[in-house]
C-alpha positions in Angstrom: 99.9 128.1 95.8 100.2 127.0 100.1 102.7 128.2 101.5 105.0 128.5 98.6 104.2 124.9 96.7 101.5 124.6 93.7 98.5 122.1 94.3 96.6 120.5 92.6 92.9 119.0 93.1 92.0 116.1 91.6 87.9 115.5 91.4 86.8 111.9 90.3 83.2 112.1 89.4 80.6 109.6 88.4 77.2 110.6 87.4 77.9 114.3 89.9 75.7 116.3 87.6 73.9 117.8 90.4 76.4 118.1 92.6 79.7 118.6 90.3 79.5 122.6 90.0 78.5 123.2 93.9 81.9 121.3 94.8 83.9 123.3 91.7 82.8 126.5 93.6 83.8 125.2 96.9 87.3 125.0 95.8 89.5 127.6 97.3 91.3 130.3 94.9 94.7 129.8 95.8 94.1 125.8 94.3 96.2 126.0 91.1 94.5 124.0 89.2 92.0 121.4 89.2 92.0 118.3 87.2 88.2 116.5 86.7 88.1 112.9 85.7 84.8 111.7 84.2 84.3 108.1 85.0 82.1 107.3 82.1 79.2 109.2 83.5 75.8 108.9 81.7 74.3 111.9 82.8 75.6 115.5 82.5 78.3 116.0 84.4 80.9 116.2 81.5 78.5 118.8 80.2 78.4 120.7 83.6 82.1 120.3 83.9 82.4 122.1 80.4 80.5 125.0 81.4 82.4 125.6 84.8 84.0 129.0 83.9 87.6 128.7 85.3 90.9 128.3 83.7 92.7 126.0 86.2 89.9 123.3 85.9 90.9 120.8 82.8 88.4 117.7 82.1 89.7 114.3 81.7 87.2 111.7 80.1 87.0 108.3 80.3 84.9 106.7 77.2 84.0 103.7 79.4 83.7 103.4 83.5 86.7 102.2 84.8 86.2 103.2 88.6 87.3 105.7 90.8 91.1 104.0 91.8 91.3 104.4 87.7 89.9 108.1 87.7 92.3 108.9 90.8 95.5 107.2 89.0 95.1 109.3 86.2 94.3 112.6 88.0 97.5 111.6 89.4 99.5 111.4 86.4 97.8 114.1 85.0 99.5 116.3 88.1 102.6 114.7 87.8 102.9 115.8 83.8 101.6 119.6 84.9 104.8 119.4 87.9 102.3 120.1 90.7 104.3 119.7 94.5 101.5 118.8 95.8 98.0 116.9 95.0 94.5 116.6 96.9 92.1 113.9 96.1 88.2 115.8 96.8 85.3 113.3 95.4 82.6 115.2 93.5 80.5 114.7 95.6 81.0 117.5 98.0 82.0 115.6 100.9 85.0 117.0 101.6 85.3 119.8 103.5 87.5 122.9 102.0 88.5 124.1 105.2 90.0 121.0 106.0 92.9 121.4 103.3 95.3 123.5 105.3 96.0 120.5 108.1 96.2 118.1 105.4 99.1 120.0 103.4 100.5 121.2 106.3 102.3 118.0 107.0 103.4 117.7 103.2 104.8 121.0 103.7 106.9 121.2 106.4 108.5 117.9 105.4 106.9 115.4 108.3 104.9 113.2 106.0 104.9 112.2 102.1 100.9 110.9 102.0 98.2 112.7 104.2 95.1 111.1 104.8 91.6 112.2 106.7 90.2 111.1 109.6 86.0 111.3 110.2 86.1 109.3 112.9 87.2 111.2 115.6 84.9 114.4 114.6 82.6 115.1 118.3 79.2 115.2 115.5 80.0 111.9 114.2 76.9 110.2 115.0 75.1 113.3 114.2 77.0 113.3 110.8 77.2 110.2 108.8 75.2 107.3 109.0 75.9 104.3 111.1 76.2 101.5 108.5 79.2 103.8 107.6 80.6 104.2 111.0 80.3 100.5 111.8 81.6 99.5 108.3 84.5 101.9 108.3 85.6 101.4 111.9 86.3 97.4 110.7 87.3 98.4 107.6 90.6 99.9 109.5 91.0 97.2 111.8 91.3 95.0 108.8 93.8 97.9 106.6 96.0 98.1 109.3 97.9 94.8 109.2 97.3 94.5 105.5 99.4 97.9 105.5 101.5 97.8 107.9 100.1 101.2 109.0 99.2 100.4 112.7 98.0 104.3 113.2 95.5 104.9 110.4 92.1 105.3 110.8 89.1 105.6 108.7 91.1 104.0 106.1 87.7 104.9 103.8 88.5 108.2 103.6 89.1 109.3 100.4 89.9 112.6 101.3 94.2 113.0 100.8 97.2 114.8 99.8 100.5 113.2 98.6 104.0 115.0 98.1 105.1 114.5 94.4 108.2 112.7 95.5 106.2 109.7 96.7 103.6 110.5 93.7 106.3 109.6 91.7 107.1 106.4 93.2 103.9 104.8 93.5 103.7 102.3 91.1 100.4 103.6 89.4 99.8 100.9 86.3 99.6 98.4 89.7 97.0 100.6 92.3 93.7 98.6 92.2 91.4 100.7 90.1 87.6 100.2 91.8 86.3 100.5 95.1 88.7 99.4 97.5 91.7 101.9 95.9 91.9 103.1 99.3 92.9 100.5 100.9 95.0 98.8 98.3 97.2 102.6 98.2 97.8 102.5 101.9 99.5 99.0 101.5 101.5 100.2 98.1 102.9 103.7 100.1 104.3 101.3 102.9 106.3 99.6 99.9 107.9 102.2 99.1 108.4 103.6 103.1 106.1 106.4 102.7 105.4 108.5 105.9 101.7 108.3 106.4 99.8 110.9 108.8 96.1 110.9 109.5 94.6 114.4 110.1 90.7 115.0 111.5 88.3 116.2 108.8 84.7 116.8 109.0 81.7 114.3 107.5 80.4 115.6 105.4 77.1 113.9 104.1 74.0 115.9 102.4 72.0 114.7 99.4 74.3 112.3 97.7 73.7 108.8 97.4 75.9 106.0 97.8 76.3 103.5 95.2 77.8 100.8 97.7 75.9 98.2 99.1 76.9 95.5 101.1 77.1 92.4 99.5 80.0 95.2 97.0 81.8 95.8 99.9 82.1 92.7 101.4 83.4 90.5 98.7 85.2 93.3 97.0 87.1 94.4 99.9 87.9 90.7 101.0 89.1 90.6 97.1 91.5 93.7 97.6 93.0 93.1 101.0 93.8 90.0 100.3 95.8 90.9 97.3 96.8 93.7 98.7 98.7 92.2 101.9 100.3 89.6 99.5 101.3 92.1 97.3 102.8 94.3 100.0 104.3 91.2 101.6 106.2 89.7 98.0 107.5 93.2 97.7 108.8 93.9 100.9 110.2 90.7 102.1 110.4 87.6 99.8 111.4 90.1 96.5 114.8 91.2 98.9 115.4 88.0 100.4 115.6 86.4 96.8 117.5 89.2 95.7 120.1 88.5 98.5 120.3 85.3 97.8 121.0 85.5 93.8 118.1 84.1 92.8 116.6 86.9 91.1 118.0 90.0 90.0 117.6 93.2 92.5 114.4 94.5 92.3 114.2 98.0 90.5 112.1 101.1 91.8 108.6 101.8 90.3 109.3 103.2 87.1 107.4 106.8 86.5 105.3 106.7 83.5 104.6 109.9 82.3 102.6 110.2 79.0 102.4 112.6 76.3 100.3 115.8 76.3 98.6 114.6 73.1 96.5 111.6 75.3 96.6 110.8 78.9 96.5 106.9 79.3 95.2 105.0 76.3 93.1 105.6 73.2 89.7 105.5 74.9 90.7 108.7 77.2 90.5 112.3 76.1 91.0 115.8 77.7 89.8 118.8 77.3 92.2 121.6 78.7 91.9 125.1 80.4 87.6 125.2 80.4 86.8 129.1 80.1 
């Protein structure tokens, strides 16, 4: 527990064989448990997960890639079922930085934001850090998510490194989060639907001897792809939804439904879990 509410981690991994154990360990004790969804991965990462001695680490497996919005969606339902306060997304990749967790669940905790994201871009070591394609690329990424979510203050809207409060968890319509690259962006403009408080907190880079599957041409068209549907999504929702609900031609719109799913499978038939690894 932090300060008197239960966490959760939630690890999406993809082909992390190498690096999948290192960022288990990194995981502080007081974590209460950790929830590993394998995207498909055709090396040994399942295998490695397996072996992880540790009773709060559980193993969700998906039987064909579905992308990491889809491996985060269901870490996140996955928390909701366990009743976990609070949940942190850390790739498994090790590029989040442990210490960092305290100022991202300190907002969470003392009530001043539902949805904490980090923020590399303002770390001194920057340039020293992470590499410049990504500082360019993220820096107009932001530029681009802020209108699109209507969160004029984020930055490094890239960062996948975040902590929601189950009370907005449990709003966000999850069957509707855009589930490949690009979740980030597309969750940003889903919270402002539903008038989540959004803080940004500074993390560390953290880059060592991962490699990136993105390339440009990816990023380019996909992320053109999500932010359009994302700001037209976000702009139905929150304005013409409620203005043709005022005016009787529709019926009011209803909140996001929570779909929570029984212990005996997570999502759908081509998902499995193995629980409590020891």
């Amino acid at each position: 527990m932090y300060r008197g509410a239960t966490v959760g981690v939630v690890v999406p991994a993809y082909n992390e064989e190498k690096l999948i154990t290192s960022t288990l360990h990194s995981i502080p004790a007081w974590i209460d448990r950790i929830v590993v969804v394998d995207d498909a991965s055709s090396d040994q990462t399942a295998a490695a997960v397996g072996a992880f001695e540790d009773p709060r680490v559980e193993l969700v497996r998906h039987v064909r890639n579905r992308g990491v919005g889809a491996a985060i969606v269901n870490g996140y339902r996955r928390s909701l079922e366990l009743g976990l306060e609070l949940t942190v997304v850390m790739a498994g990749d090790g590029q989040m930085d442990p210490a960092d967790l305290p100022q991202l669940l300190d907002p969470l905790v003392d009530g001043d934001a539902d949805y904490v994201k980090g923020n590399r871009l303002t770390d001194p070591r920057l340039f020293q850090r992470m590499p410049l394609w990504r500082i360019v690329g993220n820096f107009a990424l932001s530029c681009l998510t802020r209108p699109v979510s209507g969160y004029w203050h984020v930055v490094d809207s890239q960062c996948g490194y975040t902590a929601i409060h189950q009370g907005a968890l449990s709003r966000l319509p999850l069957d509707a989060l855009y589930p490949r690259y690009g979740f980030p962006n597309d969750v940003l403009a889903k919270l402002r639907v539903i008038d989540a408080r959004v803080a940004d907190r500074d993390v560390s880079p953290v880059y060592g001897s991962e490699s990136s599957g993105i390339y440009w041409l990816t990023a380019i068209f996909a992320l053109s792809f999500v932010l359009l549907r994302s700001l037209s999504s976000r702009l139905v929702s929150q304005y013409v939804e409620p203005a043709l609900a005022e005016w009787g031609l529709v019926g009011a719109k209803r909140p996001p439904r929570l779909r929570l799913v029984p212990g005996a499978r997570l999502v759908s038939d081509d998902e499995r879990r193995a629980v409590g690894n020891r």
